[in-house]
LOLODREN-718409 format. One record per residue: residue number from 1; residue in one letter; x, y, z of N, C-alpha, C in turn. Coordinates in Angstrom, 1 decimal, decimal comma, padded with zeros to 4 digits. Example, Ala and Ser with C-alpha at 12.3 -4.5 7.8 and 13.67 -1.06 7.14 Angstrom:
<rec fido="1" marro="A" n_xx="013,2" n_yy="-005,7" n_zz="007,8" ca_xx="012,3" ca_yy="-004,5" ca_zz="007,8" c_xx="013,2" c_yy="-003,3" c_zz="007,8"/>
<rec fido="2" marro="S" n_xx="012,8" n_yy="-002,2" n_zz="007,1" ca_xx="013,7" ca_yy="-001,1" ca_zz="007,1" c_xx="012,9" c_yy="000,0" c_zz="007,9"/>
***
This chain:
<rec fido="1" marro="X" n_xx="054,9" n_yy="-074,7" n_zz="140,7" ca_xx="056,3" ca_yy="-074,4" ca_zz="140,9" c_xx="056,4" c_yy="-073,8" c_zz="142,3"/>
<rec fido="2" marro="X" n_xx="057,1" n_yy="-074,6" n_zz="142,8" ca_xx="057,4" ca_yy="-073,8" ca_zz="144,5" c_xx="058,8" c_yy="-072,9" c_zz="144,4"/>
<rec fido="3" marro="X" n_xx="058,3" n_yy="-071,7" n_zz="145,2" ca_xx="059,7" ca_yy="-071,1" ca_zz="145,7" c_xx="061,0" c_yy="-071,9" c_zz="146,0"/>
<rec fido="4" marro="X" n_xx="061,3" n_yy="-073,4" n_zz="146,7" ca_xx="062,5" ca_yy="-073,7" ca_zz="146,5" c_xx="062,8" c_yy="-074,0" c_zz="145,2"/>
<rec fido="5" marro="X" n_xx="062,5" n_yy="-074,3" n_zz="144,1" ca_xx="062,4" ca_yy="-074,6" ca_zz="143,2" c_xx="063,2" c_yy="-072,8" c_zz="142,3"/>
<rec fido="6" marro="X" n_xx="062,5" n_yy="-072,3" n_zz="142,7" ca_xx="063,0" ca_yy="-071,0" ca_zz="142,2" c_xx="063,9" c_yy="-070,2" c_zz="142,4"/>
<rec fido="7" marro="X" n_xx="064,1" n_yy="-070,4" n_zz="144,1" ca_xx="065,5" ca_yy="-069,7" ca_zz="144,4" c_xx="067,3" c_yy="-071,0" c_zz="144,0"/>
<rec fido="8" marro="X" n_xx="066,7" n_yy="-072,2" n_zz="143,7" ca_xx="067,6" ca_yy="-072,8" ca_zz="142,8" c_xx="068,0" c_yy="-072,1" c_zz="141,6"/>
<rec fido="9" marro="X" n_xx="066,6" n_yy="-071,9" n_zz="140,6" ca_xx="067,1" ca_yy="-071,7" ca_zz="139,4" c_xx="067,8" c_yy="-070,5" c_zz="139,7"/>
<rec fido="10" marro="X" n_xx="067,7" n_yy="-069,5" n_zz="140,1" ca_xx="068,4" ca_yy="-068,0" ca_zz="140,4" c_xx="070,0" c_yy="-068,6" c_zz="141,1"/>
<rec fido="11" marro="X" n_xx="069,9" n_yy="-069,1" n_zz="141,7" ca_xx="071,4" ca_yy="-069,6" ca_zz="141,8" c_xx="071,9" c_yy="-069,9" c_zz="140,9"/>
<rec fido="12" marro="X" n_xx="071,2" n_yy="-070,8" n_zz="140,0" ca_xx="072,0" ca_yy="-071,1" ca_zz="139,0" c_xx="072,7" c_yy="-070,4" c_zz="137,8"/>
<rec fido="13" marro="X" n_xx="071,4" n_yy="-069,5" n_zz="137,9" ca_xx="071,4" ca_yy="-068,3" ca_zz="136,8" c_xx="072,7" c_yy="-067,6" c_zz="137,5"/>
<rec fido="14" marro="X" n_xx="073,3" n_yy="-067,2" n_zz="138,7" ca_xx="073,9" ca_yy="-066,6" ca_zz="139,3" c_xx="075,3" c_yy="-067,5" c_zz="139,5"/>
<rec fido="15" marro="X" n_xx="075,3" n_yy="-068,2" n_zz="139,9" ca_xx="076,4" ca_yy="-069,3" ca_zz="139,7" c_xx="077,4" c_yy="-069,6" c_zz="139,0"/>
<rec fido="16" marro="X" n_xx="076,8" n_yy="-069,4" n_zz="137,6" ca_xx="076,7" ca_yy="-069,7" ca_zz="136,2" c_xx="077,5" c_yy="-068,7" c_zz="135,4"/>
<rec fido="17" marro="X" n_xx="077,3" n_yy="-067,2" n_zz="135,9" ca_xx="077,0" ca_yy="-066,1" ca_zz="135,2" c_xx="076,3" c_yy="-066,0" c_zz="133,5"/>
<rec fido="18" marro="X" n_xx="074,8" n_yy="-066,5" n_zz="134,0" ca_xx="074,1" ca_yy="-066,7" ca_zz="132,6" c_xx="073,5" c_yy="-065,6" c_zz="132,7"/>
<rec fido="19" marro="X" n_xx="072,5" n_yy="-064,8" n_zz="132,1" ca_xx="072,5" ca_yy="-063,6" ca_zz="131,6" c_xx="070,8" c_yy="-064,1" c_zz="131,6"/>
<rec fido="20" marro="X" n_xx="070,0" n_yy="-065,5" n_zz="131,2" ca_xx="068,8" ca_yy="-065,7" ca_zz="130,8" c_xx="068,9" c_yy="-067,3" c_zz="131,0"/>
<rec fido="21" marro="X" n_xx="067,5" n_yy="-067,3" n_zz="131,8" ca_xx="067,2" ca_yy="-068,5" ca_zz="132,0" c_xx="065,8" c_yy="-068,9" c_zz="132,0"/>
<rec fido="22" marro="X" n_xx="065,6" n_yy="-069,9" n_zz="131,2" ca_xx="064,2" ca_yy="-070,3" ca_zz="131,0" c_xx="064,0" c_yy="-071,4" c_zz="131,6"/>
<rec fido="23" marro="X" n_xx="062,8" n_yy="-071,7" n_zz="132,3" ca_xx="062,5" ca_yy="-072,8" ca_zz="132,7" c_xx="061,3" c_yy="-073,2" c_zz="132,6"/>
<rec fido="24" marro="X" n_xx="060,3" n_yy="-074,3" n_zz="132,3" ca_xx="059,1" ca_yy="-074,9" ca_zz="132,3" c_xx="058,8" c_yy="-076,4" c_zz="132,8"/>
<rec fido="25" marro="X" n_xx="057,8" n_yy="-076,3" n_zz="133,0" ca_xx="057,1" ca_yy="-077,4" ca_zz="133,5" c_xx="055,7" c_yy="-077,7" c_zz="133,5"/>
<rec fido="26" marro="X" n_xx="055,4" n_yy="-078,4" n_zz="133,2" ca_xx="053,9" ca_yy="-078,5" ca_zz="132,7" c_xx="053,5" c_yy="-077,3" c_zz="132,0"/>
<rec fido="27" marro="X" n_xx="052,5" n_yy="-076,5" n_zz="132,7" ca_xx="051,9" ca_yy="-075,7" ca_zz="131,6" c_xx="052,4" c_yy="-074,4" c_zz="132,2"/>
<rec fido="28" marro="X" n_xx="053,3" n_yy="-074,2" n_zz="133,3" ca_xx="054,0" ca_yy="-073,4" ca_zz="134,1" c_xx="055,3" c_yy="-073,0" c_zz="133,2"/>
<rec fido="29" marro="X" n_xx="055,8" n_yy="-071,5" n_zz="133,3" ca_xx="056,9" ca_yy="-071,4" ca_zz="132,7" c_xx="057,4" c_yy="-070,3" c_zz="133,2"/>
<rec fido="30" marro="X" n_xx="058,7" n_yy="-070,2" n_zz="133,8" ca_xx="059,8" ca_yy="-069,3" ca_zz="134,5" c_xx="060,8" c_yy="-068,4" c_zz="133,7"/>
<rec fido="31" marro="X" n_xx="060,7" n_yy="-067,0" n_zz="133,8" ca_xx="061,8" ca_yy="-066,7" ca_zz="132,6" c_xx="062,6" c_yy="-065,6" c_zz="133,7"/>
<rec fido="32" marro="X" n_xx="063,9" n_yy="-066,2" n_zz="133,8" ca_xx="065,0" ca_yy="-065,6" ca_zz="134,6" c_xx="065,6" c_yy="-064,4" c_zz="134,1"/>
<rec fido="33" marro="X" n_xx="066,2" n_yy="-063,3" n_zz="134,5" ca_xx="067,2" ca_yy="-062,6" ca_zz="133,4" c_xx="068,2" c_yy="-061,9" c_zz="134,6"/>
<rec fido="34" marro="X" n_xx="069,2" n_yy="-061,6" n_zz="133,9" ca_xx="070,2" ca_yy="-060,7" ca_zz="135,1" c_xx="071,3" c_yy="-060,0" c_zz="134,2"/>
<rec fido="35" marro="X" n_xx="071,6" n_yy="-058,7" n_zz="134,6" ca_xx="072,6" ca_yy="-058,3" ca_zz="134,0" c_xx="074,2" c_yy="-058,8" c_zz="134,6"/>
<rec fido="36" marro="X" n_xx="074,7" n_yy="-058,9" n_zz="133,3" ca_xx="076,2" ca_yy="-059,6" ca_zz="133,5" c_xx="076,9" c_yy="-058,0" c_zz="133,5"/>
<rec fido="37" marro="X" n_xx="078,2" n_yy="-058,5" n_zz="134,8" ca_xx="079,5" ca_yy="-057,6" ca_zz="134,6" c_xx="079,7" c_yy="-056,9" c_zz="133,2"/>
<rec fido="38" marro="X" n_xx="080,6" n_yy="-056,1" n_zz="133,5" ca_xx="081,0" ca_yy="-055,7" ca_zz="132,2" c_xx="081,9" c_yy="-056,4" c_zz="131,6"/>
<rec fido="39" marro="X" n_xx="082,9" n_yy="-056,8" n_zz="132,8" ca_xx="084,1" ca_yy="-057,9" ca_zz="132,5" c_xx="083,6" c_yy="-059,3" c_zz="131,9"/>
<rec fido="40" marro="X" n_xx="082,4" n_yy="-059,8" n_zz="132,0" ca_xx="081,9" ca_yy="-060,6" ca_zz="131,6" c_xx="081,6" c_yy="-060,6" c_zz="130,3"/>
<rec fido="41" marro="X" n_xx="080,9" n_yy="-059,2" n_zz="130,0" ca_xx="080,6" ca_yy="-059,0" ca_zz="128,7" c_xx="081,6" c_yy="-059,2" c_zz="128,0"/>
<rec fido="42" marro="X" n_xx="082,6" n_yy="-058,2" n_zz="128,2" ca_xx="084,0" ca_yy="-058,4" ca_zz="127,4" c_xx="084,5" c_yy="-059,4" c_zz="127,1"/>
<rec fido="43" marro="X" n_xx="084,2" n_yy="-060,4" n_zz="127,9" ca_xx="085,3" ca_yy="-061,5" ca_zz="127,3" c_xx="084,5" c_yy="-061,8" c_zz="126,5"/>
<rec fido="44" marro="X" n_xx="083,1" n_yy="-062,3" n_zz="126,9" ca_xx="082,4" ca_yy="-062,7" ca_zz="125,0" c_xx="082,4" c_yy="-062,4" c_zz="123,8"/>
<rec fido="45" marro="X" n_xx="082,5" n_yy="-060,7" n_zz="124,0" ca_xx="082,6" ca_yy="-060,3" ca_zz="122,7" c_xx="084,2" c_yy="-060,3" c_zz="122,4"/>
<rec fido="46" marro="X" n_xx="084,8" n_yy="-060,6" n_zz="123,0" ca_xx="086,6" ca_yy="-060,8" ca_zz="122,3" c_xx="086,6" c_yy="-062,4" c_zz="122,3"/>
<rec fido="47" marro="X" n_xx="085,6" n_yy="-063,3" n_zz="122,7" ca_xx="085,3" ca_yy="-064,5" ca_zz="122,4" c_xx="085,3" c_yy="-064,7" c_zz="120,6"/>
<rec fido="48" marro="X" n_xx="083,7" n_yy="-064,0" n_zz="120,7" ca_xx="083,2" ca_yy="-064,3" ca_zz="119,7" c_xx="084,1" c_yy="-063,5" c_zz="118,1"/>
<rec fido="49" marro="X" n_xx="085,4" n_yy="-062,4" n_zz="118,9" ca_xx="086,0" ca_yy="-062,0" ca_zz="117,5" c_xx="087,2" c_yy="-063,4" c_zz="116,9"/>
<rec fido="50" marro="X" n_xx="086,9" n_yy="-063,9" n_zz="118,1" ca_xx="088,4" ca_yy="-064,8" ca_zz="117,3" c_xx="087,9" c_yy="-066,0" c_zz="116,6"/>
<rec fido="51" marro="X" n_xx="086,5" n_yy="-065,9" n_zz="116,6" ca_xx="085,8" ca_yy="-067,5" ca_zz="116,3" c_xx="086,1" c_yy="-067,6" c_zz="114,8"/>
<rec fido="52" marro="X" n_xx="086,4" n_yy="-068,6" n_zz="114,5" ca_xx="086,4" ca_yy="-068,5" ca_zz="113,0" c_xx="084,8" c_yy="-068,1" c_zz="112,0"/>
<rec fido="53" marro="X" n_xx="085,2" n_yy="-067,7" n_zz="111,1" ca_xx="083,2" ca_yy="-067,6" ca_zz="109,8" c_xx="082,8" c_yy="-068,1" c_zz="110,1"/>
<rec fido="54" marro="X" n_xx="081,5" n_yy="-068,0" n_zz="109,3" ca_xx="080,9" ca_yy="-069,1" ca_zz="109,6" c_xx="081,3" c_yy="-069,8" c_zz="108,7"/>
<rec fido="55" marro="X" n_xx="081,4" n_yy="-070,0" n_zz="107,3" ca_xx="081,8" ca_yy="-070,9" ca_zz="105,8" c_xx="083,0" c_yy="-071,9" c_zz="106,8"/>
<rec fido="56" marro="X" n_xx="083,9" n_yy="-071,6" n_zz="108,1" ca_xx="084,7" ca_yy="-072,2" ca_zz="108,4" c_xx="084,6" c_yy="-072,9" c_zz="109,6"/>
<rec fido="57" marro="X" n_xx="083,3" n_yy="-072,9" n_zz="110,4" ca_xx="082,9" ca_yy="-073,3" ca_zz="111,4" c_xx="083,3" c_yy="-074,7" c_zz="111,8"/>
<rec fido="58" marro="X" n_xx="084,2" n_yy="-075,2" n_zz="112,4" ca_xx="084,6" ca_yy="-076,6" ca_zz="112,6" c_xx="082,6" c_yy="-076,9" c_zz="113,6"/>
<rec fido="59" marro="X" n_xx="082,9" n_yy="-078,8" n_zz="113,4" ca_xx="082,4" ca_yy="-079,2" ca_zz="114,4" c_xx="082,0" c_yy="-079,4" c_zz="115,7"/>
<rec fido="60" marro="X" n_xx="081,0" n_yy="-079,1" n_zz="116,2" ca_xx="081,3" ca_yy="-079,4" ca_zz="117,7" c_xx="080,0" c_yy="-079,9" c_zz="118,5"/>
<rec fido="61" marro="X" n_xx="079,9" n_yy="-080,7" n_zz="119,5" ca_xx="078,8" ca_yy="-081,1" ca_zz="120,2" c_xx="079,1" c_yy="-079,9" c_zz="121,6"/>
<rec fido="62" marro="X" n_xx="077,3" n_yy="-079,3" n_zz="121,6" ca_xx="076,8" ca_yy="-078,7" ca_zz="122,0" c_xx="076,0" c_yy="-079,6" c_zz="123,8"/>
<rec fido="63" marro="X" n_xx="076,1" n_yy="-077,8" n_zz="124,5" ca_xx="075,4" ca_yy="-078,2" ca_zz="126,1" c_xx="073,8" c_yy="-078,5" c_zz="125,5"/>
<rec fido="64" marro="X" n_xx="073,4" n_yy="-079,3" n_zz="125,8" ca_xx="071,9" ca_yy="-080,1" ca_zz="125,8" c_xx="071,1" c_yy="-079,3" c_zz="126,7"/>
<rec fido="65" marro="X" n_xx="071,6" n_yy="-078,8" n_zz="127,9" ca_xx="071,1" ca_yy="-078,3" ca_zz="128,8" c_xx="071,7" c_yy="-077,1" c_zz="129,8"/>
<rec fido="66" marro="X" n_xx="071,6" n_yy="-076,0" n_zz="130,7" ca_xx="072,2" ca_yy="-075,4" ca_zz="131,2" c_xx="072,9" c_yy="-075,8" c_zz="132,4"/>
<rec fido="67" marro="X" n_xx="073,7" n_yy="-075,3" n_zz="133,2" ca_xx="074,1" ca_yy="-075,7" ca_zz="134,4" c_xx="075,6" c_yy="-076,2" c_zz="134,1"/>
<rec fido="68" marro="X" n_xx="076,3" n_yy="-076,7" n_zz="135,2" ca_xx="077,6" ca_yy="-077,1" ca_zz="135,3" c_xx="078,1" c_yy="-077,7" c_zz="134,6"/>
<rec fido="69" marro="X" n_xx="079,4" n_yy="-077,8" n_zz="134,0" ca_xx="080,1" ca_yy="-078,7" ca_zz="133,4" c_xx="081,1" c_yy="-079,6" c_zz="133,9"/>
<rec fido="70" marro="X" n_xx="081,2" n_yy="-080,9" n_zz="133,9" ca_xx="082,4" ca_yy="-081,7" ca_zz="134,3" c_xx="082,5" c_yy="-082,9" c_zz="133,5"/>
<rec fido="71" marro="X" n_xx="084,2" n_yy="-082,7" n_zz="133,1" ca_xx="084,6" ca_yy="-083,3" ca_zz="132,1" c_xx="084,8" c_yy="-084,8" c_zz="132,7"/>
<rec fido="72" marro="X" n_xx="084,4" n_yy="-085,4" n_zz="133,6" ca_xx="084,4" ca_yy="-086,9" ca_zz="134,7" c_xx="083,3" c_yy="-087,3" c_zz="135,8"/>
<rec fido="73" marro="X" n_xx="083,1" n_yy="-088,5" n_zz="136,0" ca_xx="082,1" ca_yy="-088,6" ca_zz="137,4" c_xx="083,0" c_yy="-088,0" c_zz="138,1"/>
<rec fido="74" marro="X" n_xx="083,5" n_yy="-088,0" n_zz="138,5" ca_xx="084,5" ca_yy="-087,5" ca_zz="140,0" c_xx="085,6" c_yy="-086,9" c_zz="139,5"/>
<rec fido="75" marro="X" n_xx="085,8" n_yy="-085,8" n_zz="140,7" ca_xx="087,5" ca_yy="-085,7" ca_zz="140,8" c_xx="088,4" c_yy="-086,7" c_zz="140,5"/>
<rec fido="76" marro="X" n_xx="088,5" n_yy="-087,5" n_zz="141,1" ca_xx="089,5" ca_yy="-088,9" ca_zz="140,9" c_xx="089,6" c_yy="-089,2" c_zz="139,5"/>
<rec fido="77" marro="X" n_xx="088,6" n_yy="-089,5" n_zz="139,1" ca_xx="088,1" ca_yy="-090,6" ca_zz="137,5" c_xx="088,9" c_yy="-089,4" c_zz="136,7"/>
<rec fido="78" marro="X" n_xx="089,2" n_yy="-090,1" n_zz="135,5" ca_xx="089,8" ca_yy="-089,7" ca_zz="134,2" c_xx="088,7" c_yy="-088,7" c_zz="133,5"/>
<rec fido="79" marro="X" n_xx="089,0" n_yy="-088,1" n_zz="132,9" ca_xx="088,3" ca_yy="-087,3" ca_zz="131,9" c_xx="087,5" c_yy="-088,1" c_zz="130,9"/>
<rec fido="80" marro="X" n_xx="086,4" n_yy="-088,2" n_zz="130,2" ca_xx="085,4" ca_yy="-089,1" ca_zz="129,7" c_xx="086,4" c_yy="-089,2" c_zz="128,4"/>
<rec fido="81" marro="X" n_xx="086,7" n_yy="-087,4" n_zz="127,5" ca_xx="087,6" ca_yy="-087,5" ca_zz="126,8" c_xx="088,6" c_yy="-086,7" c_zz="126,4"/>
<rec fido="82" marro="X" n_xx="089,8" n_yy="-086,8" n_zz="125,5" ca_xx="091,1" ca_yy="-086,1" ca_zz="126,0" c_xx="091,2" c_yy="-085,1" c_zz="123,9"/>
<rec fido="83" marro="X" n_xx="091,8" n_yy="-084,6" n_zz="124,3" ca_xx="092,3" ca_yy="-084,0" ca_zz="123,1" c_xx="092,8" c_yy="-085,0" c_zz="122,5"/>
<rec fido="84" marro="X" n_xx="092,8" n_yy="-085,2" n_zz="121,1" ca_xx="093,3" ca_yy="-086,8" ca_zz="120,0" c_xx="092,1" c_yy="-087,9" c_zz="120,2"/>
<rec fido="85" marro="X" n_xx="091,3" n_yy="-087,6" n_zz="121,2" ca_xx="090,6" ca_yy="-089,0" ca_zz="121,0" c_xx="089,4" c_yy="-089,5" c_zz="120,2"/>
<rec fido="86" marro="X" n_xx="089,2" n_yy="-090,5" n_zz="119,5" ca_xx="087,9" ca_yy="-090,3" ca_zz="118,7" c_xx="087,0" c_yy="-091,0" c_zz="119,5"/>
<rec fido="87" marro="X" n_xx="085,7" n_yy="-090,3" n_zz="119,1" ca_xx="084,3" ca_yy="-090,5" ca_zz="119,4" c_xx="083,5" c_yy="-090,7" c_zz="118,6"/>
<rec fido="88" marro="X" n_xx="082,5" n_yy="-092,0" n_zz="119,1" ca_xx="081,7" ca_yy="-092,3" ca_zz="118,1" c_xx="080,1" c_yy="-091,4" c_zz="118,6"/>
<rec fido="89" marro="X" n_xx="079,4" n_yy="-091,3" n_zz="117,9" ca_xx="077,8" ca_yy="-091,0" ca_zz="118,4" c_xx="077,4" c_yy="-091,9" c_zz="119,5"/>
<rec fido="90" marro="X" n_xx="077,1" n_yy="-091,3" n_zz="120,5" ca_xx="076,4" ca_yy="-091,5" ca_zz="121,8" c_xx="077,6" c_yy="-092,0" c_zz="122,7"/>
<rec fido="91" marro="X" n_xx="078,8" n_yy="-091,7" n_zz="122,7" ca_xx="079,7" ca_yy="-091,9" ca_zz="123,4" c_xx="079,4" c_yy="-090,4" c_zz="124,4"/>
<rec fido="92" marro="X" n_xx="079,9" n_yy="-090,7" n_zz="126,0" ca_xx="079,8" ca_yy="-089,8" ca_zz="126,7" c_xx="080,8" c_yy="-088,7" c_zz="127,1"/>
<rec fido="93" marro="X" n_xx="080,7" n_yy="-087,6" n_zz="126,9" ca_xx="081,8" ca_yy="-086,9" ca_zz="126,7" c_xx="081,8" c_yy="-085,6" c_zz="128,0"/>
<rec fido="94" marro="X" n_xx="080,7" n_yy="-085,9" n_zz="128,7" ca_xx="081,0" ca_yy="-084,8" ca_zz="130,1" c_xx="079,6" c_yy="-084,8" c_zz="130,5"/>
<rec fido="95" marro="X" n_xx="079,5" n_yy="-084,5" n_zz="131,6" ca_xx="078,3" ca_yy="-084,3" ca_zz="132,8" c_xx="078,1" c_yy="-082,7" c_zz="132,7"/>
<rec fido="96" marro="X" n_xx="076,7" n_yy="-082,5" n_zz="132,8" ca_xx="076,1" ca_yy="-081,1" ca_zz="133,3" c_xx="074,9" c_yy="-081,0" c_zz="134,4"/>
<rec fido="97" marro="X" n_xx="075,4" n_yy="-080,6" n_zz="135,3" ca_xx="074,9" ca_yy="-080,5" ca_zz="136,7" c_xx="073,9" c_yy="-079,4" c_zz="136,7"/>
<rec fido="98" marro="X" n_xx="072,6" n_yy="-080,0" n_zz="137,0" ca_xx="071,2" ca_yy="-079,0" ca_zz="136,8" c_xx="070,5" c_yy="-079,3" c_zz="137,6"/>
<rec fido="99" marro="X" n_xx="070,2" n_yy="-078,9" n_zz="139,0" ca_xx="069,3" ca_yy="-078,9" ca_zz="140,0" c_xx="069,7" c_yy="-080,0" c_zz="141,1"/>
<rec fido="100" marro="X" n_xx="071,0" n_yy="-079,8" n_zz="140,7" ca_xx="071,4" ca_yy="-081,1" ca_zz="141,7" c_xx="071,6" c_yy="-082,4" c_zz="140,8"/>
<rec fido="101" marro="X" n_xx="071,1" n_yy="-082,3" n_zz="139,7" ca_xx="070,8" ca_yy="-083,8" ca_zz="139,0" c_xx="071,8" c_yy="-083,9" c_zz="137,5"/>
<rec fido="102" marro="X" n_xx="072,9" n_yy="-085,1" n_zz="137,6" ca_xx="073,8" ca_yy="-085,2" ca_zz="136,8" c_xx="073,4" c_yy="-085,6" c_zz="135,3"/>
<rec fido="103" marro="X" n_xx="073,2" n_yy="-084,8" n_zz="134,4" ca_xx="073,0" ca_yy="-085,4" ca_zz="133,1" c_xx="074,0" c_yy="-085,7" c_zz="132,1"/>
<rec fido="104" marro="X" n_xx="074,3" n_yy="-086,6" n_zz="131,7" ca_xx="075,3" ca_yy="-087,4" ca_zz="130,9" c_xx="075,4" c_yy="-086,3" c_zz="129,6"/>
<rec fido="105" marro="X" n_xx="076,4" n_yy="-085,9" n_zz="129,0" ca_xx="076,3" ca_yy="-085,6" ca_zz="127,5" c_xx="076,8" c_yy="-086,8" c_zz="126,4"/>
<rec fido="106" marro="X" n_xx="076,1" n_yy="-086,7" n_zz="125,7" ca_xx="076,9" ca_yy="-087,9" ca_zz="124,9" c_xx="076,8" c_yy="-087,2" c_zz="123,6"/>
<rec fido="107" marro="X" n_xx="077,9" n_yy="-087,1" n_zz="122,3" ca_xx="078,1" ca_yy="-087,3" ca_zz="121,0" c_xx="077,1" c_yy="-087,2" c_zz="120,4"/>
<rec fido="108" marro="X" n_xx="076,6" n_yy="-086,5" n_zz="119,6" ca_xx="075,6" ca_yy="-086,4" ca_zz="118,7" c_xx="075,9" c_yy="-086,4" c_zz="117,1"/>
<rec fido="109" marro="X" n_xx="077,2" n_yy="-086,9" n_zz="117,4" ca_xx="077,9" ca_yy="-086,9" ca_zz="116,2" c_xx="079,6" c_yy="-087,0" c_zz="116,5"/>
<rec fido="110" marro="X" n_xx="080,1" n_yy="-088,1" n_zz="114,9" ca_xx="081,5" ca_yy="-088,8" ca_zz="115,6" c_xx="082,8" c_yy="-087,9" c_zz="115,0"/>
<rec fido="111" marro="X" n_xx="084,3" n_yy="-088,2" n_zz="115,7" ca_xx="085,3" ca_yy="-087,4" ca_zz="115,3" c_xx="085,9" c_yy="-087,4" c_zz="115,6"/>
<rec fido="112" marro="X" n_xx="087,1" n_yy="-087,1" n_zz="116,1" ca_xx="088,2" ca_yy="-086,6" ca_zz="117,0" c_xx="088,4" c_yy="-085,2" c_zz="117,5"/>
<rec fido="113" marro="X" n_xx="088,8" n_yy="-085,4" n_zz="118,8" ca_xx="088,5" ca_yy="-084,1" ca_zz="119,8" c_xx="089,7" c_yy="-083,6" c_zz="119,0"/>
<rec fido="114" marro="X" n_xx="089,3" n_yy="-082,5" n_zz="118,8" ca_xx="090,8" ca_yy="-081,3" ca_zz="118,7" c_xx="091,1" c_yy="-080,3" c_zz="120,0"/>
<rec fido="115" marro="X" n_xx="089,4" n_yy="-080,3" n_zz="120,2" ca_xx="089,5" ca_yy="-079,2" ca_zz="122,1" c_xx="088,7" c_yy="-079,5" c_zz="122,6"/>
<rec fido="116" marro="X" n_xx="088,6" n_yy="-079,3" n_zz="123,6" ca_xx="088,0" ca_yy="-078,9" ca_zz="124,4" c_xx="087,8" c_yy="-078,0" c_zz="125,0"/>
<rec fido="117" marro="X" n_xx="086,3" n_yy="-077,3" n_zz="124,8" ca_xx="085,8" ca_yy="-075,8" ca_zz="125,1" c_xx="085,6" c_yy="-075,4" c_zz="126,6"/>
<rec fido="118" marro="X" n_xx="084,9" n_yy="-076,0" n_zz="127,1" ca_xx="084,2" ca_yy="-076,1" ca_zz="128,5" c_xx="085,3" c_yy="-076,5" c_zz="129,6"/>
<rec fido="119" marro="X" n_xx="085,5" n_yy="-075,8" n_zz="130,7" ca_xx="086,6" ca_yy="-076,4" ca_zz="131,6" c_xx="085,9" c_yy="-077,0" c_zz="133,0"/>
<rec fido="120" marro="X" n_xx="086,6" n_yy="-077,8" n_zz="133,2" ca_xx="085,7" ca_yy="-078,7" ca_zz="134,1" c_xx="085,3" c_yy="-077,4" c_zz="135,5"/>
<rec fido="121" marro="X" n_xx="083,6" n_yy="-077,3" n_zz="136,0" ca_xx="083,1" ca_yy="-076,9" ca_zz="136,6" c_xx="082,7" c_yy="-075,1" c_zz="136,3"/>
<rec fido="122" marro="X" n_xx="082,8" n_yy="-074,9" n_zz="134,8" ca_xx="082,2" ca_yy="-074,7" ca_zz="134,6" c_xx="080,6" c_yy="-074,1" c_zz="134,3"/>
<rec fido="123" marro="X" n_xx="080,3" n_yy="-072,8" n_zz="134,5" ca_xx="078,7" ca_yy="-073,1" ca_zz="133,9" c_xx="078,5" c_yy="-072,9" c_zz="132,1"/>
<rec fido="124" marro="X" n_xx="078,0" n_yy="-073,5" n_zz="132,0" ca_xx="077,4" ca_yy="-074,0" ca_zz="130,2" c_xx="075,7" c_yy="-073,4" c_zz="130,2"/>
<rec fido="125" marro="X" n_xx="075,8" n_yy="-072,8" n_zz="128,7" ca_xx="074,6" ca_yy="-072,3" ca_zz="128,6" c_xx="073,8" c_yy="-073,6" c_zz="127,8"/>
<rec fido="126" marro="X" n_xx="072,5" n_yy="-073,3" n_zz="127,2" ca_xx="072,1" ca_yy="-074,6" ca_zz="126,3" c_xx="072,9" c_yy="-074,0" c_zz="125,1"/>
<rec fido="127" marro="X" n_xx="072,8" n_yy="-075,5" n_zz="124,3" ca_xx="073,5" ca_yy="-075,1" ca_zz="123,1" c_xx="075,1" c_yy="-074,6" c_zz="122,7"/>
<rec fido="128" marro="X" n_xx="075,4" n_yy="-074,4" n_zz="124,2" ca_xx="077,0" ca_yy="-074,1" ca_zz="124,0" c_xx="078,0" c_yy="-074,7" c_zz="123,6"/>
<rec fido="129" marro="X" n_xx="079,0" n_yy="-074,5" n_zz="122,8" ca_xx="079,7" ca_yy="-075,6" ca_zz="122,7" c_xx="080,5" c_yy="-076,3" c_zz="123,5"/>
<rec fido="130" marro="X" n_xx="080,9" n_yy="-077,2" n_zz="123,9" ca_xx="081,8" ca_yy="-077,9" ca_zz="124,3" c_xx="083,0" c_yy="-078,8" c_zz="124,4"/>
<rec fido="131" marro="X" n_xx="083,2" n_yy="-079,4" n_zz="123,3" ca_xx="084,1" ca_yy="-079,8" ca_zz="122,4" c_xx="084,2" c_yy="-079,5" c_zz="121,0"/>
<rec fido="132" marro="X" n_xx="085,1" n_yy="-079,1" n_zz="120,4" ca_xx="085,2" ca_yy="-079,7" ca_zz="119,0" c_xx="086,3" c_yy="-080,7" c_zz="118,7"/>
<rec fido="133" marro="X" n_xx="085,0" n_yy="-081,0" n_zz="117,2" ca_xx="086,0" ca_yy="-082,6" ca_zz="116,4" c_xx="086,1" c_yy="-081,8" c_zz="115,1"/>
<rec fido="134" marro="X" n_xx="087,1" n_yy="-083,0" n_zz="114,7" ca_xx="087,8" ca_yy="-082,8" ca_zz="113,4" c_xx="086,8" c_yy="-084,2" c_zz="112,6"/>
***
């Protein structure tokens, strides 16, 4: 692991406003941390009061990975997908930008969008959500 390599991930960690970041490679492994704002904190936890139970948890496909979010290849292009639209499994539903390098998200399961969570540009944690289906 080289130092450019590192002072990326720290940007991104910073970027982002992610709080922890893990990174590995071969038998190498990076563990990032940083304290968030308070204003940051706050909005999570008035995030997390409005979320529905769990017994009531709608659907949703989750960030695969950490780093940026964009709902299109480009500015110009359309949004991959819109609120009302259905999605089948492996259909592409938004880019996350990690090291410079664009990874596709696709559907890991089918539905109709009811939201969309993630606003284009964005930083996304892993596992975050980013749309939900009905």
């Amino acid at each position: 692991m080289n130092i450019e390599t590192i002072r990326e991930l720290a940007k991104i960690l910073k970027d982002n406003n992610l709080s922890e970041l893990t990174y590995q490679s071969g038998n190498q492994q990076l563990k990032l941390k940083q304290k968030l704002s308070q204003s940051t904190q706050s909005v999570s936890t008035n995030l997390s009061q409005d979320s529905p139970t769990q017994a009531e948890e709608p659907k949703t496909i989750n960030a695969t990975t950490i780093g940026t979010f964009y709902s299109s290849k480009s500015p110009d292009d359309p949004p991959f997908v819109s609120v009302g639209d259905p999605i089948a499994v492996g259909d592409t539903i938004g880019i996350i930008e990690a090291m410079k390098v664009m990874n596709e998200i696709k559907a890991d399961k089918a539905g109709t969008v009811t939201q969309i969570l993630a606003t284009d540009g964005q930083g996304v944690e892993f596992d975050e959500p980013l749309i939900q289906l009905a």
